[in-house]
TIRO-745698 format. One record per residue (C-alpha): chain; x, y, z. Coordinates in steps of 0.001 Angstrom, whole numbers, padded with zeros to 6 digits. Example, Ala and Ser with C-alpha at 12.3 -4.5 7.8 and 13.67 -1.06 7.14 Angstrom:
residues 2
 unit       x       y       z
    A  012300 -004500  007800
    A  013670 -001060  007140
END
This chain:
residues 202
 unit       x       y       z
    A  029924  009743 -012403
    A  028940  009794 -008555
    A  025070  009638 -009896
    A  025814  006989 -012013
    A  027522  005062 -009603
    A  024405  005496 -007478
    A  022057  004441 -010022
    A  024190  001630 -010860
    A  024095  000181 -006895
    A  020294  000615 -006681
    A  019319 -001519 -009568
    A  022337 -004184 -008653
    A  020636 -004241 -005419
    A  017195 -003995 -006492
    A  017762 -007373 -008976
    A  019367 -009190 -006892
    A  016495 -008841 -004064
    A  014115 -009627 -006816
    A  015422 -012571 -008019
    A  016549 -014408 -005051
    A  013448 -015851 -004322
    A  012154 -016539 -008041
    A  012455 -020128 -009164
    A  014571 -020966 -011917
    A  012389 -021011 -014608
    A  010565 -018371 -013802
    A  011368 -014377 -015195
    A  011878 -011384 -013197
    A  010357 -008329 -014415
    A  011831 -005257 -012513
    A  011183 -001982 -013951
    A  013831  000459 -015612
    A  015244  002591 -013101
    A  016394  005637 -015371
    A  012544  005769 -016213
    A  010455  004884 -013314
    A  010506  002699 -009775
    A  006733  002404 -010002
    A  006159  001170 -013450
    A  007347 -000672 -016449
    A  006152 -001158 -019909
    A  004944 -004770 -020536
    A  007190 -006598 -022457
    A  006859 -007660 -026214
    A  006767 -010541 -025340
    A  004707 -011308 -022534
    A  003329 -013876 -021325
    A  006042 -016417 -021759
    A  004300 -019739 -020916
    A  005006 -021060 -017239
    A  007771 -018336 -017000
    A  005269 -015551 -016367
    A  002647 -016787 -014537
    A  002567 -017967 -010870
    A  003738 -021465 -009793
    A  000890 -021688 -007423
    A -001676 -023487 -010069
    A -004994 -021088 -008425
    A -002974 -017770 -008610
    A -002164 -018323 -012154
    A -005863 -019392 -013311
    A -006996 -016177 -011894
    A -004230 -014213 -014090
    A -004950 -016765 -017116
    A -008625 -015700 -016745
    A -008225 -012031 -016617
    A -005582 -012168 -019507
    A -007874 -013798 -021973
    A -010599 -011700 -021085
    A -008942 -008071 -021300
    A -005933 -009061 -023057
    A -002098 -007864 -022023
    A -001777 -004622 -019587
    A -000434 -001915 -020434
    A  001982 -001408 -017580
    A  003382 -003361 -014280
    A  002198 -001465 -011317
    A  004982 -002033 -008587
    A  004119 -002259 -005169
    A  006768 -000918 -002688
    A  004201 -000040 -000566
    A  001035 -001590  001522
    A -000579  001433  000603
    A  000457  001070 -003276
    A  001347  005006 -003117
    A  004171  005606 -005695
    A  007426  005472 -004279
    A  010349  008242 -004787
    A  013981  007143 -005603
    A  015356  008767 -002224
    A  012698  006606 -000873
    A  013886  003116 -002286
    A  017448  004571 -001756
    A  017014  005067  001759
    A  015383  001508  002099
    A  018789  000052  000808
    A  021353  002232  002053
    A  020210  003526  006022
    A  021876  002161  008681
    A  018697  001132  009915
    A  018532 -002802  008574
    A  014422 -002813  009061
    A  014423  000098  006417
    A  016841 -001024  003977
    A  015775 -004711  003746
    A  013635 -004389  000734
    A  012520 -007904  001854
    A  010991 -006017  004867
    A  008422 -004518  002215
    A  007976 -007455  000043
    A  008038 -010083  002409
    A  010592 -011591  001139
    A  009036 -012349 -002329
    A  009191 -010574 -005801
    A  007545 -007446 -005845
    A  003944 -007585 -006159
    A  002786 -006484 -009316
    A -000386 -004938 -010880
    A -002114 -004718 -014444
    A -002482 -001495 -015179
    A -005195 -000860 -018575
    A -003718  002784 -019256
    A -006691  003582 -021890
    A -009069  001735 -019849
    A -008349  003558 -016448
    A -008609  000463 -014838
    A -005977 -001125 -012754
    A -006188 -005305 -011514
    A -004895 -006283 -008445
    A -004034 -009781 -007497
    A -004938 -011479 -003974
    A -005068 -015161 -003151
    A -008496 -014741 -003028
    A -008837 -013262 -007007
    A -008557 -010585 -008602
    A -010369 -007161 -007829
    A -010210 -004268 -010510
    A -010479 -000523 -009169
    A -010178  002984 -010886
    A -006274  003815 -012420
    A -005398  006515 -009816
    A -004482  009903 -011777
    A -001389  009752 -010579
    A  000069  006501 -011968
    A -001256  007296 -015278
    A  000932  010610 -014822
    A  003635  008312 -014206
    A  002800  005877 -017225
    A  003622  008816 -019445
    A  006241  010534 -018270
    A  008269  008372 -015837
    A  008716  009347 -012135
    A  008930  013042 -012030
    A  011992  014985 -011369
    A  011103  016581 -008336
    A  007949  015513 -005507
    A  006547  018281 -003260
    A  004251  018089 -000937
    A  001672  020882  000343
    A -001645  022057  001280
    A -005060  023372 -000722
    A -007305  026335  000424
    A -009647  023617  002194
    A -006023  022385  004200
    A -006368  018969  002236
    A -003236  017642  001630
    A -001756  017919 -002133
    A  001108  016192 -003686
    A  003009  018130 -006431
    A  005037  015963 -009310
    A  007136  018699 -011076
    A  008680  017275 -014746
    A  011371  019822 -015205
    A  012480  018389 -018782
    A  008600  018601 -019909
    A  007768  022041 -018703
    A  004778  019987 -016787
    A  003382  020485 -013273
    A  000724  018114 -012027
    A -001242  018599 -008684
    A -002522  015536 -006935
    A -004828  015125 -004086
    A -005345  011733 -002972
    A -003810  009919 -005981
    A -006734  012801 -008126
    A -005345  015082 -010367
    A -006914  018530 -009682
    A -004801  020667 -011351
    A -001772  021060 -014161
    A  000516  023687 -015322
    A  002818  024111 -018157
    A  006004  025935 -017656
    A  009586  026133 -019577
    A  011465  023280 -020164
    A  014485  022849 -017990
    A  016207  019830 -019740
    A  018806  018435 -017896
    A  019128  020340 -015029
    A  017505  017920 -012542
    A  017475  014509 -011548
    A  014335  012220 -010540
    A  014591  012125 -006546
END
């Protein structure tokens, strides 16, 4: 009940911060929190004219221009981040619940604006990012395609390789899955028994 309870808070909180800046006729798109901070699906049903594009008339070209030529994403990237690195649920839960305002403000990180969100082409391996000056594609990093698949993992640890390089570790308990990341590259994966149930995304 407690973790529900939790949950429950975080995506009130998260909502309301992402909507309180939209205009009315816009849509917010905020990702399902049970499955993943960093990334949603996109919609059915998107793009929903003027609701889903920009209001500023240049920003919206650029996304008009990219849509028709490489159709709908796959995915929403979600930036929590400047440096786009995926973001842990202890992480957005400290941001909303520390006593320290600068740190809980999500409005610190998103400038007071919706989240800032990129096309992710999952098959492709391409990810689009949007600036006021365009749009700029770059390489899908391994580890949000990890992410794409299974949802955040259960369990982030962080270490070092033989060469002292650091390595992130995303352990999915309920998959039997362990995926080794250095600098957003997958290097390595291991498969282990599943362990459904027994842990929580953190």
């Amino acid at each position: 009940m407690k973790k529900l309870g939790v949950s429950f808070a975080i995506l009130c909180a998260c909502a309301l911060v992402a909507g309180c800046n939209n205009k009315p006729k816009q849509r917010v798109l905020f990702p399902d929190i049970n499955y993943s901070f960093n990334v949603m699906a996109v919609p059915d049903d998107w793009p929903l004219e003027k609701k889903d594009w920009p209001v500023d008339p240049t920003e919206a070209a650029v996304r008009q221009a990219v849509y028709e030529r490489e159709g709908a994403p796959d995915y929403f990237r979600f930036r929590w981040r400047k440096d786009a690195k995926p973001v842990t649920r202890r992480e957005v839960t400290e941001m909303l619940f520390v006593k320290d305002k600068s740190k809980r403000d999500l409005k610190s990180f998103t400038k007071g604006k919706d989240l800032t969100m990129d096309w992710v082409y999952k098959d492709k391996g391409e990810v689009y990012t949007f600036t006021k000056k365009g749009a700029e594609k770059s390489t899908l990093p391994d580890e949000i395609r990890i992410i794409c698949e299974y949802g955040d993992p259960q369990e982030i640890k962080s270490s070092v390789d033989v060469r002292r390089l650091p390595v992130t570790i995303y352990q999915y308990y309920n998959e039997g899955k362990v995926y080794y990341f250095t600098d957003g590259k997958l290097t390595r994966e291991e498969t282990q028994p599943r362990m459904e149930g027994m842990y929580e995304r953190r």
